[in-house]
C-alpha positions as CSV (number, residue, x, y, z in Angstrom):
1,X,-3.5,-6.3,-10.4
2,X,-3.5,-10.2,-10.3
3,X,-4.5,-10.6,-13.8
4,X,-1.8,-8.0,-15.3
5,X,1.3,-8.8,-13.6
6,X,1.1,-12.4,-10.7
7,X,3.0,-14.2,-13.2
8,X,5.5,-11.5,-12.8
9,X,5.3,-11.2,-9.6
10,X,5.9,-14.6,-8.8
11,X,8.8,-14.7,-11.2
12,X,10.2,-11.8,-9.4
13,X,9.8,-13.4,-5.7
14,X,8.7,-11.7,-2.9
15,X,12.2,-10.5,-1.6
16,X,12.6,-8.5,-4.5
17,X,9.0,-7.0,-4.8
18,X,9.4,-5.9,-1.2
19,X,12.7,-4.1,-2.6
20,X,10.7,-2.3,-5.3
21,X,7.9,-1.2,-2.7
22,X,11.0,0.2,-0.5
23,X,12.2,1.7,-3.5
24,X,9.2,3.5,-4.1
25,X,8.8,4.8,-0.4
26,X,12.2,6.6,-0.9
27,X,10.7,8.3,-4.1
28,X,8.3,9.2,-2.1
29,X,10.0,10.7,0.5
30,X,12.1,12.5,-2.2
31,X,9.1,14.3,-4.0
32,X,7.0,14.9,-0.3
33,X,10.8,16.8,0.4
34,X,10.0,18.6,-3.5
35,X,6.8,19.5,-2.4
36,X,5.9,17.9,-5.7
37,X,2.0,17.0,-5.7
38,X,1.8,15.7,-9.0
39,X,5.1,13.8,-8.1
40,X,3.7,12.5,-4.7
41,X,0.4,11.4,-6.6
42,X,2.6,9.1,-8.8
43,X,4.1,7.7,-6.1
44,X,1.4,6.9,-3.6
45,X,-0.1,5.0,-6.7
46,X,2.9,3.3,-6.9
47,X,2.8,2.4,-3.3
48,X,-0.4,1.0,-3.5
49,X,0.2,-1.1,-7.0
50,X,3.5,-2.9,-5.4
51,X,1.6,-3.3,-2.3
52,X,-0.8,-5.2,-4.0
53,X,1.2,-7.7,-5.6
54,X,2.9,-8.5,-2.4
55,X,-0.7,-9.2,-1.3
56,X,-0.9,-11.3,-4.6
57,X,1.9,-12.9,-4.2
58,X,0.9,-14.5,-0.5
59,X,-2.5,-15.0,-1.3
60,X,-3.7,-12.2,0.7
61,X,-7.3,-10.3,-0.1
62,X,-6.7,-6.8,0.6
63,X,-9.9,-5.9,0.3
64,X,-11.9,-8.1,2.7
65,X,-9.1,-8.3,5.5
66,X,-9.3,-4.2,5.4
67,X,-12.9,-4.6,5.8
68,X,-12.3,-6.7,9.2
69,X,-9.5,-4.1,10.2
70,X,-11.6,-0.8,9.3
71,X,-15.2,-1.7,8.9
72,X,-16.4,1.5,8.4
73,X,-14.6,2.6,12.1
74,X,-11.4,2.9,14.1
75,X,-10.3,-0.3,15.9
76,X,-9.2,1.6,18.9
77,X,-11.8,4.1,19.8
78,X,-14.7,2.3,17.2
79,X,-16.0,5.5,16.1
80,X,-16.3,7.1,13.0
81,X,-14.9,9.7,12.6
82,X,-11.9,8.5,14.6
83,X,-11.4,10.3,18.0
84,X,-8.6,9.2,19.6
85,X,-6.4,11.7,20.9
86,X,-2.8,10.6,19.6
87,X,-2.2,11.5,16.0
């Protein structure tokens, strides 16, 4: 994502690259509502690619700081599958 679009990005600023991931969540909302799968497909992807370049933008790694978040189980109950009660 960092090579295709940082310089982007960066032009863009983070403010308004939060405002297209919120934009996106509404779309989401709208086809989840529309029972839409193919729609709600398109849109998680979405998600996920204006995610990233927030991530890009602050210099985040995604990757390795899921890795200490989730590695490989639940930070609350540490098991795998998680088995905490609440949903």
């Amino acid at each position: 994502m960092a090579k295709l679009y940082l310089d982007k990005d960066l032009k863009r600023g983070l403010e308004k690259t939060v405002l297209k991931l919120v934009e996106e969540v509404g779309e989401l909302s709208e086809a989840v509502l529309l029972q839409n799968k193919n729609k709600i497909t398109e849109e998680i992807v979405d998600i996920i690619a204006w995610t990233l370049s927030i991530a890009n933008i602050l210099e985040i790694n995604v990757e390795e700081d899921f890795m200490k978040k989730y590695p490989n189980s639940y930070p609350k109950c540490k098991k795998n599958p998680c088995s905490c009660d609440s949903i």
